[in-house]
N, C-alpha and C positions, 0 to 999 in steps of 0.2 A: 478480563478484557483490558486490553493499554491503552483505548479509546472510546467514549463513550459516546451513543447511537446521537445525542445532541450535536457531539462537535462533528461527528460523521455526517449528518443532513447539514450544519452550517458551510461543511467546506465543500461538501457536492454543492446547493446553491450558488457559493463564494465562485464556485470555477465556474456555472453557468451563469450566471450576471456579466460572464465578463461574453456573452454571447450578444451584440448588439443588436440584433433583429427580434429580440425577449426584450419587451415592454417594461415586465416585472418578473422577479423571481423571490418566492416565499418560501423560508427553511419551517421546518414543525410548528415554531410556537411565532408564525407571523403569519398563519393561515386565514381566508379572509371566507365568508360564505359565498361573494359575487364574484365573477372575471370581470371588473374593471377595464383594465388595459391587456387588449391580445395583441398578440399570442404574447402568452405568461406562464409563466413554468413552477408548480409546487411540489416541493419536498419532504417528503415525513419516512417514519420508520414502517415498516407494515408485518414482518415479524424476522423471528430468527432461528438458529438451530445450531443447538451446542454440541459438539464430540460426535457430530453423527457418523464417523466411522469407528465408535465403539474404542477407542485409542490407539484403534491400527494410524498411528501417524508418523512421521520420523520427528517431530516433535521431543522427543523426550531424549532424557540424558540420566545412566546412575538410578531410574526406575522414576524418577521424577517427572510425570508426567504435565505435559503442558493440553489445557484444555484449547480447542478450537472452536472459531465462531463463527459462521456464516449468516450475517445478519444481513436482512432483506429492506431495499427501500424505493419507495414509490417517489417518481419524478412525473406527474400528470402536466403535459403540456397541451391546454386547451387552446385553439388557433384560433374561430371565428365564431361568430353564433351562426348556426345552421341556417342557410339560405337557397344556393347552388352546390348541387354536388360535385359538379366537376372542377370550381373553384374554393369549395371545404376541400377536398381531396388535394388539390394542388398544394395549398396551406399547410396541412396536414404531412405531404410529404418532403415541402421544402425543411419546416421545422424538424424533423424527425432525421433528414442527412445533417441539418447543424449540428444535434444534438451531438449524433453520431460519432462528427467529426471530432467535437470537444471531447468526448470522452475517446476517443481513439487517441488524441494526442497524448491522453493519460498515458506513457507505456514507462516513466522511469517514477522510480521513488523519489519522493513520498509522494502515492496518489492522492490526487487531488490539496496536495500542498499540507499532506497531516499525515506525519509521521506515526505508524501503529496500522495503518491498511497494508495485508502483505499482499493482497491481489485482490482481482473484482473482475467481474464478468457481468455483462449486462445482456438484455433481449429491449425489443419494444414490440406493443399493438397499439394496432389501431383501437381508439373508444370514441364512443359518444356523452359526454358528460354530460350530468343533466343536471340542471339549476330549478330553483322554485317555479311552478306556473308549467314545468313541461319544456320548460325551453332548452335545446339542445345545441354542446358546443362539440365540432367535429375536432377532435384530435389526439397526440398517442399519449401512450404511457410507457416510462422507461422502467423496467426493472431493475434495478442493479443487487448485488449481491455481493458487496464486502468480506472479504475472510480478514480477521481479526484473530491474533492471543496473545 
């Protein structure tokens, strides 16, 4: 891999901090147990898959094959502590077209400002986080999905 999954969750954060309506934004190793300041957006790795088409890729050159990485990472943006559902919901979706937007501006190299991502694709859901004591934060979660070699 030409990028390692650390500097891939710093520079996904690095690009959503620059989203001014995010309180806070935490890459892997500045994860905190409480949501402090919402809505707040955290970043980590959650798993990956290597060569999953078997080496059917145009990757290679001369029999030298080049491995592929599809590594997966979780962007939980919690919005509010549960109170009203029609204004958690609201929260929930204004955050989720930010998001959206920012990563849609991704569309030229280097994404997210780090050279070695050669494309990404993301989803979101809606969640409900849950903190100590049962208490519930309405808001999404972004999948993203980095291909890497």
């Amino acid at each position: 891999m030409s990028v390692t999954y650390a500097q891939i969750c710093d520079a996904i954060a690095a690009t959503l901090a620059t989203i001014t309506q995010l309180k806070k934004v935490q890459s892997y190793d500045e994860l905190t147990e409480d949501y402090g300041d919402l809505p707040m957006a955290q970043v980590y790795p959650e798993a990956s898959d290597t060569d999953s088409r078997s080496g059917a890729t145009d990757r290679t050159s001369f029999r030298a094959g080049v491995r592929v990485t599809e590594a997966m990472f979780h962007v939980d943006v919690p919005c509010r502590q549960r109170s009203h559902v029609d204004e958690d919901t609201r929260a929930l979706v204004e955050m989720a077209e930010l998001v959206q937007a920012k990563l849609e501006a991704q569309h030229v190299k280097p994404y997210f400002g780090l050279e070695g991502i050669r494309s990404f694709r993301w989803r979101w859901e809606r969640v409900n986080f849950e903190r100590s004591g049962g208490v519930l934060y309405p808001g999404v979660r972004f999948i993203i999905w980095a291909t890497v070699f």
